[in-house]
Z-matrix of the N, CA and C atoms (Angstrom, degrees):
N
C 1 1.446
C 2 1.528 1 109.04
N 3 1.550 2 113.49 1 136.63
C 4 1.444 3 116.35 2 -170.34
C 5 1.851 4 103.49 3 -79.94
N 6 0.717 5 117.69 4 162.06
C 7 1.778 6 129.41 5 173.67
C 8 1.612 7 106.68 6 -70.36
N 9 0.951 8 129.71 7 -24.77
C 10 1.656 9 131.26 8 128.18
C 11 0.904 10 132.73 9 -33.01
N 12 1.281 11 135.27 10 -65.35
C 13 1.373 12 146.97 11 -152.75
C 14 1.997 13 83.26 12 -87.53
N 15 1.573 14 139.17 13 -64.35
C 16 0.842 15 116.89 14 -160.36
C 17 1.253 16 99.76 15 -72.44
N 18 1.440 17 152.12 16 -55.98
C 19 1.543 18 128.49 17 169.81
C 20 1.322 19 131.12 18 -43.40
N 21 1.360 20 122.07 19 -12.83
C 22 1.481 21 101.45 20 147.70
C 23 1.836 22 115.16 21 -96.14
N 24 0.844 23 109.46 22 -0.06
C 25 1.761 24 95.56 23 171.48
C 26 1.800 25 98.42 24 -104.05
N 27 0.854 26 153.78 25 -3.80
C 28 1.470 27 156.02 26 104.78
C 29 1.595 28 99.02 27 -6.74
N 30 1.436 29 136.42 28 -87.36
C 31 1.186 30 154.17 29 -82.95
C 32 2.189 31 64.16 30 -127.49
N 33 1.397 32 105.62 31 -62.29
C 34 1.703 33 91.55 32 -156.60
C 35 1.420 34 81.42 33 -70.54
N 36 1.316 35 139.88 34 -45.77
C 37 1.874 36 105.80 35 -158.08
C 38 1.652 37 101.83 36 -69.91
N 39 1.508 38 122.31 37 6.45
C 40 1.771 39 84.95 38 175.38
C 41 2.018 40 83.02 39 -105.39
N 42 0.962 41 145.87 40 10.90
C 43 1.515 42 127.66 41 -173.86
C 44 1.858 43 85.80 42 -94.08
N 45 1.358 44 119.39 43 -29.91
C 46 1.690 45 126.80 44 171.10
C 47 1.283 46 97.72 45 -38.76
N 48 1.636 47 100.07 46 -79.85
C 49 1.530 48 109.35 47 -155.96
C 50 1.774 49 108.83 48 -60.09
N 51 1.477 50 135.51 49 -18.65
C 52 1.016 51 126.03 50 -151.74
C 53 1.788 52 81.02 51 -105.79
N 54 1.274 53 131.57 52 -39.91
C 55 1.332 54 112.42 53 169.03
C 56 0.876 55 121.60 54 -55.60
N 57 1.160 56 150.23 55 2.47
C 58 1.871 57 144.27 56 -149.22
C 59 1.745 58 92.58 57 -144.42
N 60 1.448 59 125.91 58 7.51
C 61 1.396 60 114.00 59 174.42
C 62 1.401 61 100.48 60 -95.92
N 63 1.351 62 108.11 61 160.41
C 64 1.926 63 118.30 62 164.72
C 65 1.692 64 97.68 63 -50.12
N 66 1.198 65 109.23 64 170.35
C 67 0.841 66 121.37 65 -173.74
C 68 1.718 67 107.07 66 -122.73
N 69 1.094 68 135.41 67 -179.10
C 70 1.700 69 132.62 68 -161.73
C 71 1.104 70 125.68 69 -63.09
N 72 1.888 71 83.07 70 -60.06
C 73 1.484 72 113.11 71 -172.97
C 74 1.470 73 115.63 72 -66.58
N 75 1.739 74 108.73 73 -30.06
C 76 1.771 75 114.44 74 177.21
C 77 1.057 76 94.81 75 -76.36
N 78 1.449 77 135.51 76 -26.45
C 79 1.738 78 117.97 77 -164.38
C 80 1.280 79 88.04 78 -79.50
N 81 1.389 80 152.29 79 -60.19
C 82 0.980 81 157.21 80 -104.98
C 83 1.654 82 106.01 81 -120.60
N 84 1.453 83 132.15 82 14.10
C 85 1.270 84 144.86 83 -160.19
C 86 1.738 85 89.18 84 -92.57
N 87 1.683 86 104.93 85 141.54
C 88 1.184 87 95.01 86 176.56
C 89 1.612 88 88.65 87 -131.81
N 90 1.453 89 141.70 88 40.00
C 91 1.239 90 119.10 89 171.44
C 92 1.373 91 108.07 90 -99.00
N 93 1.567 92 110.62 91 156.04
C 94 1.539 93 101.25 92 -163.90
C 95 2.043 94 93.57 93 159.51
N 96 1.327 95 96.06 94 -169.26
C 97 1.559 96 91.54 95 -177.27
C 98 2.028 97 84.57 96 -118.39
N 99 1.503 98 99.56 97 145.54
C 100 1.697 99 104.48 98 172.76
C 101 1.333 100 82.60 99 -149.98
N 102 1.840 101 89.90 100 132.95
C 103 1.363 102 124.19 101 161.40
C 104 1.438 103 112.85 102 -77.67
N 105 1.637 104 129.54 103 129.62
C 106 1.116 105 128.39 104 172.39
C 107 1.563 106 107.35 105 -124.26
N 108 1.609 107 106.28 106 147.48
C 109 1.492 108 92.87 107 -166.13
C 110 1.872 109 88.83 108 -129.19
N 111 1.486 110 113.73 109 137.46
C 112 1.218 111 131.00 110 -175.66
C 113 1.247 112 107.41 111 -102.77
N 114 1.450 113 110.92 112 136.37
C 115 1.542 114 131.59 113 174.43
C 116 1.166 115 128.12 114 -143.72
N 117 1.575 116 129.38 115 141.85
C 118 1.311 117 117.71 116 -176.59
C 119 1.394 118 96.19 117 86.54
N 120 1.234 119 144.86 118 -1.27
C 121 1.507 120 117.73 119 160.92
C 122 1.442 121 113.49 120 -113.93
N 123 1.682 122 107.24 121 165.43
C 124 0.990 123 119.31 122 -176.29
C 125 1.451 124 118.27 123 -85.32
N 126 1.250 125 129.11 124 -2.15
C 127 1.528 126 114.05 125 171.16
C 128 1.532 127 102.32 126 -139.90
N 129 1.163 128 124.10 127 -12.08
C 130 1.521 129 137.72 128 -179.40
C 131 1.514 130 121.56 129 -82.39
N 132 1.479 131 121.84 130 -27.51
C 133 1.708 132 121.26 131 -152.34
C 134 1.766 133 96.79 132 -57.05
N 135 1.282 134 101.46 133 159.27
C 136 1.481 135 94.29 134 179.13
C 137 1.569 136 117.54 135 145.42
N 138 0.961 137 98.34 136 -171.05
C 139 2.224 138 107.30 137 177.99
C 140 1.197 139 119.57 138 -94.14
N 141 1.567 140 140.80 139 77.29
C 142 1.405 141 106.04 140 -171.45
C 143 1.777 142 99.96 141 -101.98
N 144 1.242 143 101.16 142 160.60
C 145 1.675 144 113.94 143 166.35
C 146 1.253 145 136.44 144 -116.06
N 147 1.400 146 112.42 145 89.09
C 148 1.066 147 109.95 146 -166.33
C 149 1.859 148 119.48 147 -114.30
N 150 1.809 149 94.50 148 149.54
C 151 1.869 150 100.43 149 179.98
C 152 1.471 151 128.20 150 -77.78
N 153 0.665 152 133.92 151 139.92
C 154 1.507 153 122.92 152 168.51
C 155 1.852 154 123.36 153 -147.55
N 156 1.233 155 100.11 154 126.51
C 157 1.416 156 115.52 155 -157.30
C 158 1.415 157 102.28 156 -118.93
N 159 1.778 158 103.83 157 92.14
C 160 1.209 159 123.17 158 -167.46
C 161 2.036 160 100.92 159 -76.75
N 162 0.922 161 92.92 160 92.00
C 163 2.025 162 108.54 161 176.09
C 164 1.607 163 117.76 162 -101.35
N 165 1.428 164 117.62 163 -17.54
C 166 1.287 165 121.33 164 -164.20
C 167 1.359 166 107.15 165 52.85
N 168 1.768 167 125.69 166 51.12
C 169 1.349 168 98.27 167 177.16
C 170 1.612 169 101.87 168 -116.95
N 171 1.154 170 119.43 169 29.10
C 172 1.796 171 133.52 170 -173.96
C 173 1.903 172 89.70 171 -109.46
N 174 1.323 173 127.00 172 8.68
C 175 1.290 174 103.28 173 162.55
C 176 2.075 175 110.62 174 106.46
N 177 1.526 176 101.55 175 -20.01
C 178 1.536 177 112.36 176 169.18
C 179 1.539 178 118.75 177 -140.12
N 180 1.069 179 98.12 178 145.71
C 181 1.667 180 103.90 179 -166.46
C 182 1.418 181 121.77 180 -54.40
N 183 1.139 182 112.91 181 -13.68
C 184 1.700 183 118.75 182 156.19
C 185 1.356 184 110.89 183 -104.26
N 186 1.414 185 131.23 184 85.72
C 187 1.343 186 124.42 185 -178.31
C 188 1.680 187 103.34 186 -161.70
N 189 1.433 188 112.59 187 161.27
C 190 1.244 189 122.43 188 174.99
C 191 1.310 190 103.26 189 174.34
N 192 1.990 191 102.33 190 -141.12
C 193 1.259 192 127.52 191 -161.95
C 194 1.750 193 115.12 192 -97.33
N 195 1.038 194 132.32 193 157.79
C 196 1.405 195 123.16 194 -172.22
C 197 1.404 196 100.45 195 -164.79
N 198 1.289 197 99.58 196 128.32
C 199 2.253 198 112.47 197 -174.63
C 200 1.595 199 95.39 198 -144.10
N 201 1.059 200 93.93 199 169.06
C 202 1.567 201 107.24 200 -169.59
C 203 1.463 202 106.61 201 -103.10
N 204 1.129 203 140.42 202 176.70
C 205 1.290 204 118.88 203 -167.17
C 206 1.490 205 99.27 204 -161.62
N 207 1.644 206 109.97 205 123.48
C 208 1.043 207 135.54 206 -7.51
C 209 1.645 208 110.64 207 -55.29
N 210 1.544 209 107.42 208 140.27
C 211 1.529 210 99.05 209 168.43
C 212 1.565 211 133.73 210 -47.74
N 213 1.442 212 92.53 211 151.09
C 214 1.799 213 95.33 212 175.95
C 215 1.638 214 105.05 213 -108.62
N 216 1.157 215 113.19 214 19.21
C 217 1.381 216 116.66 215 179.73
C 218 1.907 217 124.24 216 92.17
N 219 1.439 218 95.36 217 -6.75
C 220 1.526 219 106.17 218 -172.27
C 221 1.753 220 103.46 219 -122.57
N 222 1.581 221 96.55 220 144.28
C 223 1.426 222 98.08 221 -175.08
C 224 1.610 223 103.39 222 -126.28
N 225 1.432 224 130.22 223 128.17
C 226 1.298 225 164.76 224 -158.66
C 227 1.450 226 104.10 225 -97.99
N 228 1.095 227 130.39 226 -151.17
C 229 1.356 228 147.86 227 -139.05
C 230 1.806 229 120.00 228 143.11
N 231 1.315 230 92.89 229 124.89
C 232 2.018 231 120.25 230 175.47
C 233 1.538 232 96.18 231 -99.46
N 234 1.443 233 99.96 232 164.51
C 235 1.686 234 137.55 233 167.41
C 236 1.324 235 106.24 234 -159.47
N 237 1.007 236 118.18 235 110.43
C 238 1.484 237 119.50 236 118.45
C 239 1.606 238 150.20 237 -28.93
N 240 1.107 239 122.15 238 65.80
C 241 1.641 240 107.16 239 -157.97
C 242 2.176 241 87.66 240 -126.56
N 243 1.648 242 87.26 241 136.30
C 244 1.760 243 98.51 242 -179.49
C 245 1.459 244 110.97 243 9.35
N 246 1.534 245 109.29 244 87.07
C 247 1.216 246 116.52 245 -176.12
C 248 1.050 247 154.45 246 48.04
N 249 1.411 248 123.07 247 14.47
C 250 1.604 249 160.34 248 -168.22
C 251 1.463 250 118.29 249 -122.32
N 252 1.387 251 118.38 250 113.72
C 253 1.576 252 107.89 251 -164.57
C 254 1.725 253 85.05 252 -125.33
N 255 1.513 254 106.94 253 130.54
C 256 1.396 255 124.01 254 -178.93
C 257 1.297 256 120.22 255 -129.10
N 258 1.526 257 123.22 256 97.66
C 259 0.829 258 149.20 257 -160.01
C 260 1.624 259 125.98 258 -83.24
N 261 1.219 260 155.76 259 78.08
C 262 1.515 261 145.70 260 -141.80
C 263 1.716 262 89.80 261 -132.94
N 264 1.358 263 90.40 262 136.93
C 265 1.611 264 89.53 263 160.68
C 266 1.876 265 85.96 264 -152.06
N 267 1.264 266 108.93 265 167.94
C 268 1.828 267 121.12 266 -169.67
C 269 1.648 268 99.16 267 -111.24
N 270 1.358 269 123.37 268 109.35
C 271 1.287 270 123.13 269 138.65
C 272 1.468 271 110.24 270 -84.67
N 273 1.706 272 87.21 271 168.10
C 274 1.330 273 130.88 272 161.92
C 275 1.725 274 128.61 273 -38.37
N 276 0.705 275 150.01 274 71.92
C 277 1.578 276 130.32 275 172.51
C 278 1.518 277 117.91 276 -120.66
N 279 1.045 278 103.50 277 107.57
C 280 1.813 279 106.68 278 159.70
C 281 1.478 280 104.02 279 73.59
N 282 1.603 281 117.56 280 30.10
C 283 1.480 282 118.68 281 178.00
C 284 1.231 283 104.38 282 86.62
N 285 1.793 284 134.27 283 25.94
C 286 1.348 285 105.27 284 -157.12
C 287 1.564 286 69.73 285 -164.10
N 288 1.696 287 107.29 286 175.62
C 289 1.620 288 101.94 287 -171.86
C 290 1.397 289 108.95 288 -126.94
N 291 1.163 290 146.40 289 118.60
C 292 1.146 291 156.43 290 -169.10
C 293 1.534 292 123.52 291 -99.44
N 294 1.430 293 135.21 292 107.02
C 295 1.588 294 119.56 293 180.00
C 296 1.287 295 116.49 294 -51.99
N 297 1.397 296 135.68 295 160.21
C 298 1.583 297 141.65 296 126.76
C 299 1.433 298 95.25 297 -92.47
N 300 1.227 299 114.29 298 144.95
C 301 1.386 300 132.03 299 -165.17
C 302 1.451 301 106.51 300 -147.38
N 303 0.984 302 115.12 301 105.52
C 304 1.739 303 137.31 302 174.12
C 305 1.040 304 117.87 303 -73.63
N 306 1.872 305 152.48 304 129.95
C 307 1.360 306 129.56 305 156.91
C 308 1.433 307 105.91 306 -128.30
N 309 1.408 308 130.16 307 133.75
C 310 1.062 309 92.85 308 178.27
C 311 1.827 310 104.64 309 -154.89
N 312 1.084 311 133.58 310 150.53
C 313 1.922 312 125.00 311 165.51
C 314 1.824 313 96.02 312 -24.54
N 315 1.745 314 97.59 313 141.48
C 316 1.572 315 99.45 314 159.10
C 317 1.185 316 105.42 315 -149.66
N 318 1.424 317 128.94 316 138.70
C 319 1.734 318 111.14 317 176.15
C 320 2.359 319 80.44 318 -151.67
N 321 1.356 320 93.75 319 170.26
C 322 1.124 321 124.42 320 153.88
C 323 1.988 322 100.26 321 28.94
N 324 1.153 323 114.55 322 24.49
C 325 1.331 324 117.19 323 162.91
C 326 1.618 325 110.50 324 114.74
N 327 1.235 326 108.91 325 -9.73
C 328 1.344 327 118.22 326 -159.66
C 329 1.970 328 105.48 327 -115.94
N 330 1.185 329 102.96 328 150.12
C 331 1.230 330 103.76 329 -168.73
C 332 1.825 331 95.42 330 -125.92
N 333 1.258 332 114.76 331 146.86
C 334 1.395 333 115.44 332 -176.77
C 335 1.823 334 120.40 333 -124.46
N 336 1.239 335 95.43 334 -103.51
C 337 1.759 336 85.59 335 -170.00
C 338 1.828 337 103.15 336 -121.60
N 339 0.987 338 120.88 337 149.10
C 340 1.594 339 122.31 338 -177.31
C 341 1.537 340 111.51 339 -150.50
N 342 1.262 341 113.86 340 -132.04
C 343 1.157 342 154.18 341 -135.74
C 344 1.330 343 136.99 342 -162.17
N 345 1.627 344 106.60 343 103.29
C 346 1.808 345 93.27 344 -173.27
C 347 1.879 346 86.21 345 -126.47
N 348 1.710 347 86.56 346 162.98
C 349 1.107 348 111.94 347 172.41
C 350 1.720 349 119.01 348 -154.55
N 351 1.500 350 122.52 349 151.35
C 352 0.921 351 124.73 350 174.83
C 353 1.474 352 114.53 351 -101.01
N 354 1.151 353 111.03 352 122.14
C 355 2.043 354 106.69 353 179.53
C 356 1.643 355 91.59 354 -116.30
N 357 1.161 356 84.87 355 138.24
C 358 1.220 357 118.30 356 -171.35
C 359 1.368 358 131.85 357 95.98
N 360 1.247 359 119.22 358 -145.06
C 361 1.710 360 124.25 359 -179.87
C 362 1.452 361 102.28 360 11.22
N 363 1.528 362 113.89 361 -132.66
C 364 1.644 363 104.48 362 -176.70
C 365 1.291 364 119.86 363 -79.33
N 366 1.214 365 134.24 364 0.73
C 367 1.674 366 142.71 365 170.18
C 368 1.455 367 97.01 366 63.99
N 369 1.511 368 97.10 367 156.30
C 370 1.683 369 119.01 368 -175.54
C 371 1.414 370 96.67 369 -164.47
N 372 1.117 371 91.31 370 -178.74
C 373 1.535 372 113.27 371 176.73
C 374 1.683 373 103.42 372 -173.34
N 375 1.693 374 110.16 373 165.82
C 376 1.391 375 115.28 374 -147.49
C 377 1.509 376 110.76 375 -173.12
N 378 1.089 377 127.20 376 170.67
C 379 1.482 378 130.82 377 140.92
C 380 1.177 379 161.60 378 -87.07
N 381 1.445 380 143.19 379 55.51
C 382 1.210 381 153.35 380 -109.59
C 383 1.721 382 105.56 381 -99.46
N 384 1.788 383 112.46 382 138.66
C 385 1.311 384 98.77 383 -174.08
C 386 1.311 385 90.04 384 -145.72
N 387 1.662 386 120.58 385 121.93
C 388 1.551 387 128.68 386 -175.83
C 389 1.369 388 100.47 387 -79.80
N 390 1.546 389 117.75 388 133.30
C 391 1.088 390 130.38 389 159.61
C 392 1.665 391 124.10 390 -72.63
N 393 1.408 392 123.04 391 -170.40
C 394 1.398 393 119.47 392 -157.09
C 395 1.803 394 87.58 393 -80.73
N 396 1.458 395 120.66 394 139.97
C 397 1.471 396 117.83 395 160.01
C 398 1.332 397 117.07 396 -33.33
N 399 1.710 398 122.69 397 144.24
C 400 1.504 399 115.71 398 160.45
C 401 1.774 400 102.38 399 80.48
N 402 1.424 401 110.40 400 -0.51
C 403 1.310 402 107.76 401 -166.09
C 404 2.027 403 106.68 402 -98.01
N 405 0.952 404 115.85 403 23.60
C 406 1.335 405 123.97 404 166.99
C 407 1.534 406 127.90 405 -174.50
């Protein structure tokens, strides 16, 4: 075999192998149901379950729709922006509408540990930690 012939059969098995991998954007999909669990606050600690339907239609390629699950009747909105996934959806309180507000690390599909807060009504703040996708 000439020193040709093995640099191009070199050359096609890696254009093989690099066609046949996932690709970014599928690795990197975050819609799905994630359990987040709150700590450290005073009216918040707890299980929440929330959806998120990564569409890019909030303006960045990780972005969409976000409800709580089971719904409370109100639908929220995610971003993605340089590794920061911020999560808002509007409850109910006292006739009046209050955020839950999510913040948290995001890379490569996966969401990790953050930050919650309540704006509005009586406000809080907390520690927020996303569970495995699909996990509630």
């Amino acid at each position: 075999m000439t020193s040709i012939t093995r640099v191009f059969i070199a050359m096609a098995l890696l254009i093989v192998a690099i066609s046949l991998m996932p690709s970014a954007a599928m690795a990197q999909s975050y819609t799905g149901n994630w359990p987040i669990t709150v700590t450290k606050s005073h009216y918040g600690n707890g299980t929440y379950c929330v959806a998120l339907t990564d569409d890019g239609s909030q303006g960045f390629p990780h972005s969409g729709y976000a409800s709580l699950v089971p719904s409370n009747g109100y639908v929220g909105v995610f971003t993605v922006v340089n590794g920061i996934v911020t999560v808002t959806i509007p409850e109910p309180y006292n006739g009046e509408l209050e955020f839950l507000v999510f913040v948290a690390h995001a890379g490569y599909g996966r969401i990790g540990k953050g930050a919650y807060d309540l704006a509005g009504g009586p406000g809080d703040t907390g520690e927020a930690v996303f569970g495995a996708k699909n996990g509630c």
